[in-house]
MIDREN-352270 format. One line per 8 residues: for each residue x, z, y of C-alpha. Coordinates in nm, 2 decimals. Layout:
BEGIN
X Z Y | ...
***
This chain:
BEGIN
-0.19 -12.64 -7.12 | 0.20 -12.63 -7.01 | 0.41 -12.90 -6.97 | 0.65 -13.04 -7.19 | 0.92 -12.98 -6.85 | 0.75 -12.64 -6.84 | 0.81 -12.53 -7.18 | 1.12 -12.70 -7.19
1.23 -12.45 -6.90 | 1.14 -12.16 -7.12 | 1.29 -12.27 -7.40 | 1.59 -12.28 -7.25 | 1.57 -11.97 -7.00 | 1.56 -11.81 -7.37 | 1.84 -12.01 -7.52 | 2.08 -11.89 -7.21
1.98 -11.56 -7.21 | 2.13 -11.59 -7.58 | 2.46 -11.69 -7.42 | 2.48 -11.45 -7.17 | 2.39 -11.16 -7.42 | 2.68 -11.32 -7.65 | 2.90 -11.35 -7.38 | 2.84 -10.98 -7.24
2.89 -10.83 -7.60 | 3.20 -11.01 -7.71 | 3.46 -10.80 -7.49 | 3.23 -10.50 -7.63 | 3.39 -10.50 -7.95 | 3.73 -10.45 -7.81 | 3.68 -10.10 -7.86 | 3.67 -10.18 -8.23
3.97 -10.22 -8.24 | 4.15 -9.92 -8.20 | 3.94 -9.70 -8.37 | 3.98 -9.91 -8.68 | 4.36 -10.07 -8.66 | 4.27 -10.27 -8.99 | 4.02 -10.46 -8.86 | 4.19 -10.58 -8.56
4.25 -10.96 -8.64 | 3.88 -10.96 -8.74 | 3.77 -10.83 -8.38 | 3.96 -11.06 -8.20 | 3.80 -11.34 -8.37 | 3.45 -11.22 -8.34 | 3.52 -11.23 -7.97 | 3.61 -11.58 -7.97
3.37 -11.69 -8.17 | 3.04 -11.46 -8.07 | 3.01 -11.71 -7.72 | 3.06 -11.97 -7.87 | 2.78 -11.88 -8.16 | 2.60 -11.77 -7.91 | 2.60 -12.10 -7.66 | 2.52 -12.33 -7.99
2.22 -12.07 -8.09 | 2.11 -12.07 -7.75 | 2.14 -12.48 -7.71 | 1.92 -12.49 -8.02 | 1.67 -12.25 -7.91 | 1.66 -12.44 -7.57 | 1.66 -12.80 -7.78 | 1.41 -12.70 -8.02
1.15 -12.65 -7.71 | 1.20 -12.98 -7.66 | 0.95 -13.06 -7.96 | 1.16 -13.34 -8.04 | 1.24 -13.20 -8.42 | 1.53 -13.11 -8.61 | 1.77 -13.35 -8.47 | 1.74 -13.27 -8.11
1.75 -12.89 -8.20 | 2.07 -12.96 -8.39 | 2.19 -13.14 -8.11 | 2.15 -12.92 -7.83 | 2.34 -12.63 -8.03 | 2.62 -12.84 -8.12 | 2.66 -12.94 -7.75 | 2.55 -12.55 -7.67
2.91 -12.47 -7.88 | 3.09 -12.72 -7.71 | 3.00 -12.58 -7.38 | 3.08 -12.23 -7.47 | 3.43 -12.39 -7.62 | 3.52 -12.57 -7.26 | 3.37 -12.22 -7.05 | 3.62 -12.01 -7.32
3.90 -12.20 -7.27 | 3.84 -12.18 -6.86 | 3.68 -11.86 -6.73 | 4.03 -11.67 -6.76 | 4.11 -11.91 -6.44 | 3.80 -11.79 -6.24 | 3.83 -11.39 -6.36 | 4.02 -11.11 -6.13
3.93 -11.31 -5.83 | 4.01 -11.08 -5.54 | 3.89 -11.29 -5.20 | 4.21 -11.42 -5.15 | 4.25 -11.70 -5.32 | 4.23 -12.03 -5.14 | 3.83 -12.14 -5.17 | 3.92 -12.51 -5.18
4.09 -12.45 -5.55 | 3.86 -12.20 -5.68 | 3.51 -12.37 -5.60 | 3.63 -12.72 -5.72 | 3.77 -12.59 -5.99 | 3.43 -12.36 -6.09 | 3.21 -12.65 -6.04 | 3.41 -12.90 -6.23
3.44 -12.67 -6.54 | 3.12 -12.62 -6.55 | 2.94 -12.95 -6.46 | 3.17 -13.08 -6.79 | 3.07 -12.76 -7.02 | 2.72 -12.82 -6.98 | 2.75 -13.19 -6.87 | 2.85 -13.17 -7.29
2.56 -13.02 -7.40 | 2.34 -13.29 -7.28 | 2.56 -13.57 -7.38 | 2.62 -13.45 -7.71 | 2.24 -13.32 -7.74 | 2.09 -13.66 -7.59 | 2.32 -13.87 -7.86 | 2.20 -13.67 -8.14
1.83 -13.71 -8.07 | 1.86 -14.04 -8.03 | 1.55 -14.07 -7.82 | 1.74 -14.28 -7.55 | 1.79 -14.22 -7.18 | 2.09 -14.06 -7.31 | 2.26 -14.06 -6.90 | 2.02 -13.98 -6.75
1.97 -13.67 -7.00 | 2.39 -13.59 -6.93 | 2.32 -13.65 -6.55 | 2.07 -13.36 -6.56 | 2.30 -13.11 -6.73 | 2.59 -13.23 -6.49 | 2.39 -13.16 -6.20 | 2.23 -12.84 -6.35
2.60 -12.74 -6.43 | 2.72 -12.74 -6.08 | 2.49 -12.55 -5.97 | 2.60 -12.32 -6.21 | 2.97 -12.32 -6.15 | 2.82 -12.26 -5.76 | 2.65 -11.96 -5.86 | 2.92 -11.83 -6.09
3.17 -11.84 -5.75 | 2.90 -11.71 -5.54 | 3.03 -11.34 -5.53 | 3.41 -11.44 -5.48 | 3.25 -11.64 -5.12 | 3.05 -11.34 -5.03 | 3.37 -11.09 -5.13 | 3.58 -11.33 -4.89
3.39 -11.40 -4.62 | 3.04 -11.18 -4.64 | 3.21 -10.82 -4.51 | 3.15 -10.49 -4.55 | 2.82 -10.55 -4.51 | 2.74 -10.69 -4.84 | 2.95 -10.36 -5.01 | 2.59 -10.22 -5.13
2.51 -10.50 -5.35 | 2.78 -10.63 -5.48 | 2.76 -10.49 -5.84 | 2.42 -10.65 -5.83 | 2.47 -10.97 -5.68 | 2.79 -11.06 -5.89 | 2.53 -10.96 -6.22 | 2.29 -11.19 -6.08
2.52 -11.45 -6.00 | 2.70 -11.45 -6.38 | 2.36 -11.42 -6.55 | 2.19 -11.73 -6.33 | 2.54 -11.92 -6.33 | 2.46 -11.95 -6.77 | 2.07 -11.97 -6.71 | 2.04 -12.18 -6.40
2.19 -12.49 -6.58 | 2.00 -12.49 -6.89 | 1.67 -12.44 -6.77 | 1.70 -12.73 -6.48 | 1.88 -12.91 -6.73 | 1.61 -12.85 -7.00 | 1.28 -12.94 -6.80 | 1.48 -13.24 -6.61
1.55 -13.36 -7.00 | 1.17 -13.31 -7.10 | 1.07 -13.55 -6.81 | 1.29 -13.80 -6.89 | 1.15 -13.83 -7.23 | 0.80 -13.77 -7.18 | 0.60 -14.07 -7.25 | 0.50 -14.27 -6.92
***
């Protein structure tokens, strides 16, 4: 039989592969727009809104594998939106990177953002519960969001400092790096939130 951490982890490996397909399908429907000029206030909304719809369904998704009920489910989405609000309003900082950019801004910077985007999801998730342990739940999704904002930066170190040498595998490695930077957090997050409210 799995563990609560265990299917907590799936749960939310599911939930953030939500976001990332939100988040890879919003810029998508930029073509919309000039094939069909009338519509054009309507696409630009959708691709504001689809990460952010899709972070909240994918906190839910993640939450609701907590086994906790309605409430923590509702939770985890709500904080899921806020996340993809605060990553919305602060990936246009991180995009374009070209190498050259000083490292002690960027990585800060990266981290910070993201520790506080999903640091939100587990405040706003644990308070909503209300099943206690509610900073040590946050703490989780802090850490978890570092790691992220880490992994999300990854390919802007390597394009800096790695050298030709990593040339081969870069479309692959800055893929990995943006899909793990979304999932990474939540699923860490999600199985260090299980443990803290597992009984004993």
């Amino acid at each position: 039989m799995s563990s609560p951490a265990h299917l907590a982890a799936l749960g939310f490996l599911r939930g953030g592969l939500i976001a990332v397909v939100s988040v890879v399908i919003a810029p998508v429907l930029g073509g919309v727009s000039p094939a069909v000029p009338s519509v054009d206030w309507l696409v630009r909304a959708a691709q504001l809104l689809l990460p952010v719809a899709g972070f909240a369904l994918g906190g839910a998704v993640g939450g609701d594998a907590l086994n906790l009920g309605r409430r923590a489910a509702a939770g985890f989405g709500c904080g899921g939106g806020a996340a993809g609000l605060v990553l919305l309003a602060t990936a246009p900082q991180l995009q374009g990177l070209t190498g050259f950019e000083n490292p002690l801004e960027v990585v800060p910077y990266a981290i910070a953002t993201s520790a506080a985007a999903f640091g939100a999801t587990g405040l706003i998730g644990g308070l909503v519960a209300r099943r206690g342990k509610v900073a040590r739940v946050t703490a989780g999704f802090v850490i978890g969001g570092a790691i992220g904002g880490l992994l999300g930066v990854a390919p802007f170190l390597v394009q800096r400092w790695g050298g030709a040498a990593w040339a081969e595998v870069w479309v692959f490695l800055t893929l990995a790096c943006s899909i793990g930077s979304v999932v990474v957090p939540l699923v860490l997050a999600g199985s260090s939130a299980a443990r803290a409210w597992s009984p004993g």
